[in-house]
N, C-alpha and C positions, 0 to 999 in steps of 0.2 A: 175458731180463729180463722179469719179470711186470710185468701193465699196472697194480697195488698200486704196485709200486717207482718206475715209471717216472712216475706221477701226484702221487707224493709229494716229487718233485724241485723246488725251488722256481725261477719263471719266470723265464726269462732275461733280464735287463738289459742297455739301451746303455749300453756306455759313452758319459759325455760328453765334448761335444770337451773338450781340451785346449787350453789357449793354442797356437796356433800350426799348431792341425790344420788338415787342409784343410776346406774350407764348401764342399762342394758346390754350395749356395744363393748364395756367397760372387760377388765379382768377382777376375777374372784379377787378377794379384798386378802382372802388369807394366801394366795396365790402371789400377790404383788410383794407382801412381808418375807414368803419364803424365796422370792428372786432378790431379796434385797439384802439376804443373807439373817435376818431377823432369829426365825426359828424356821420348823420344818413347817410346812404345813398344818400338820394334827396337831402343834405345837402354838401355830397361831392362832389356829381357831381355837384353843384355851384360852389364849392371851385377851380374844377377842369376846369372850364369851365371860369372863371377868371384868369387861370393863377398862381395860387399862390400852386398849386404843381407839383414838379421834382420828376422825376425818374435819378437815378446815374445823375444827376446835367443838365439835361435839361429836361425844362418846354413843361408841357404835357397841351392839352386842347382835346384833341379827346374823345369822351365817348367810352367805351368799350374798353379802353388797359387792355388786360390782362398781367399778371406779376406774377410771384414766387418769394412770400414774400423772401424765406432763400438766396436770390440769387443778390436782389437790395438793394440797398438805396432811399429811399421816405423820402422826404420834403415836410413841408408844410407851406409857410410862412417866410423860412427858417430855420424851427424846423424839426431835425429830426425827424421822425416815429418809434417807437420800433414795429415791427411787425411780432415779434417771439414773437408765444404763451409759450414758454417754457423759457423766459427770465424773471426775477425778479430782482426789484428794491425797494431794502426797506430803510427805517432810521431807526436806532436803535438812544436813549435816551439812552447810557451807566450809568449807576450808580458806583458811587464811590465802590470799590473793588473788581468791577468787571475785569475780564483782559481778554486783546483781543487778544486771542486762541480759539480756535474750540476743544480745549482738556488739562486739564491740570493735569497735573501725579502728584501734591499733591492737588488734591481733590479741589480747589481753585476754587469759580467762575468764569464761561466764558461765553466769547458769543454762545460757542455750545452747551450750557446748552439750551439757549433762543428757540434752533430752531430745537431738536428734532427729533420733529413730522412731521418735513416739508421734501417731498419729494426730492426738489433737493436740488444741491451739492451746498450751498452758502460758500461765503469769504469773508472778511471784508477787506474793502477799507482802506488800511493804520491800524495806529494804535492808541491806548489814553492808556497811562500809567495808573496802578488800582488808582491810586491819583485821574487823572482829568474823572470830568465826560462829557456827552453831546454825540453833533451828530458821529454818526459811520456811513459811508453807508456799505449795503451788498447786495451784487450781483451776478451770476451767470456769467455777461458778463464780459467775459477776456480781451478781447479790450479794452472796456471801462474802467475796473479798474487799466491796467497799464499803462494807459495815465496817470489817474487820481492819481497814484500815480508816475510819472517819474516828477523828477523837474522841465523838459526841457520846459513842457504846463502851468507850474506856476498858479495854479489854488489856488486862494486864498482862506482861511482860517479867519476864526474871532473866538475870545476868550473874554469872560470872566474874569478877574481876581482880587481877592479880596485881596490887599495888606496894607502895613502899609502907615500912614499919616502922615504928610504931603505931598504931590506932588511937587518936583521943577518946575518950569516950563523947565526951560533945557531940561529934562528928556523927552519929545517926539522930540525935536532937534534932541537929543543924540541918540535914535534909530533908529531915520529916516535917519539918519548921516550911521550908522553901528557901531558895537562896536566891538573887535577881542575877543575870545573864545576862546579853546583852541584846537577846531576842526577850527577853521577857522573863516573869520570875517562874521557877521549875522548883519541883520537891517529888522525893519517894514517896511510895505506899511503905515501905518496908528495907531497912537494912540491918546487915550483921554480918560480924566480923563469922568466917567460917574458921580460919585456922591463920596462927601469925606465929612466924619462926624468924629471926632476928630480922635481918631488914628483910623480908618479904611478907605480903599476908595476904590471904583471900578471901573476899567479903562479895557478898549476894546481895544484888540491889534488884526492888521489884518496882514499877514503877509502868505506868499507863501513858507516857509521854510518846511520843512520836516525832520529836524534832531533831533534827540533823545532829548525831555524833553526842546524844544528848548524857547517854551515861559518861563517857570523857570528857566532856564539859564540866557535868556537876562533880565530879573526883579531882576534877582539875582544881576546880573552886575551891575545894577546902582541902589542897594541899596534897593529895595522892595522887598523880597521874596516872593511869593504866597503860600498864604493859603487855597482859595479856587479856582479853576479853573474850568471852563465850555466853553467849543464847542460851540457855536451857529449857526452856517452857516460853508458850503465847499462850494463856488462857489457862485451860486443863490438858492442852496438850506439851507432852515432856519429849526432852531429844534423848534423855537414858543416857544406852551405853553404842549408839548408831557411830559407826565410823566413818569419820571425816568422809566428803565427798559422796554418799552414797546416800541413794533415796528409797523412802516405805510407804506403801501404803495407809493412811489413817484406816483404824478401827471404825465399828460404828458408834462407840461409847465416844470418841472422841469427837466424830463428826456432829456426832450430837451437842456434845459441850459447845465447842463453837457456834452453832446455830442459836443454843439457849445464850451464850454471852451476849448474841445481839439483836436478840429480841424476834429470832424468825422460830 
């Protein structure tokens, strides 16, 4: 081959990685699991060596892939991984007249009251009118909370609600049914009377709606007003037995639920 031909070849390219290549530069793959509270180490590399974790959606068993956490997606189990250290996932326990702002220009309490002293920039996942109390998430991750708040992922919702007695029985037909509003027509995934003792009674409404004041509205409609309301669960995550005001950490089993409700 003439040194003509051989110069008129055009230079050679890297390939780039690919999702999921190894990063040289990268951290050990069972190293990232055990910063991310997963397992230990020697505990991943089993994990990893079974098959039961992906990188961006194919299943890795090789020891020593390196990877850059801010750059993949890691499953395990098919639970996602959070493995940004600078990412936060808390429950807030809202207390009745508290109201969900990060600021309120008459003096009123909020959730930016709660959190200060904390250096990063959190926002609260949807919203609870100062009436109702219970689960609030708050977050850092943008992704994740306008999934979790776009209707389209319908990530279900349960409540609380302390109303008058007696209970028709209709009255969960008639929800489940839909009922029209004057924004539009609304219905449960699910209701039931939890316990009724003469004029009071407490019934569980689950429901994926998202529209202003929307459990009070539909109790309103067929006759119960609520007097007292409470949050207990978004998705698979439950508020238990978390006292009023105060905030926890999410698990990984739970950060995982949320991410699988909306499709990351």
């Amino acid at each position: 081959m003439s040194n003509s031909e051989h110069s008129s070849r055009p230079p050679r390219r890297e390939r780039p990685a690919a999702p999921g290549d190894d990063h040289p530069e990268g951290i050990r793959l069972q190293k990232v699991l055990s910063r991310a509270g997963i397992a230990s180490r020697r505990a991943a590399e089993e994990l990893i060596a079974a098959g039961r974790v992906s990188i961006d959606g194919k299943v890795v068993t090789e020891m020593g892939r390196r990877v850059d956490p801010t750059t993949v997606t890691i499953h395990v189990d098919g639970n996602r991984v959070v493995v940004r250290e600078d990412l936060e996932y808390l429950a807030l326990n809202k207390p009745v007249g508290m109201h969900s702002t990060m600021s309120d220009d008459m003096g009123r309490p909020c959730i930016g009251d709660l959190i200060t002293s904390r250096s990063e920039r959190l926002f609260h996942v949807g919203r609870l009118d100062a009436d109702t109390e219970g689960l609030l998430l708050l977050t850092n991750d943008g992704d994740l909370a306008h999934r979790l708040m776009h209707p389209s992922y319908e990530v279900s919702k349960t409540y609380l609600a302390e109303v008058s007695a007696p209970i028709a029985r209709d009255v969960s037909k008639t929800l489940k049914a839909g009922v029209e509003l004057e924004d539009g027509p609304a219905s449960v995934d699910n209701f039931r009377v939890i316990e009724s003792h003469g004029s009071k009674a407490m019934v569980e409404i689950v429901l994926h709606e998202g529209r202003k004041h929307i459990v009070r509205r539909l109790l309103d409609h067929v006759g119960h007003p609520v007097e007292r309301l409470v949050r207990t669960s978004i998705g698979e995550v439950k508020l238990g037995d978390q006292r009023p005001g105060s905030m926890r950490k999410l698990n990984h089993p739970e950060i995982g639920s949320l991410y699988r409700a909306v499709g990351l």
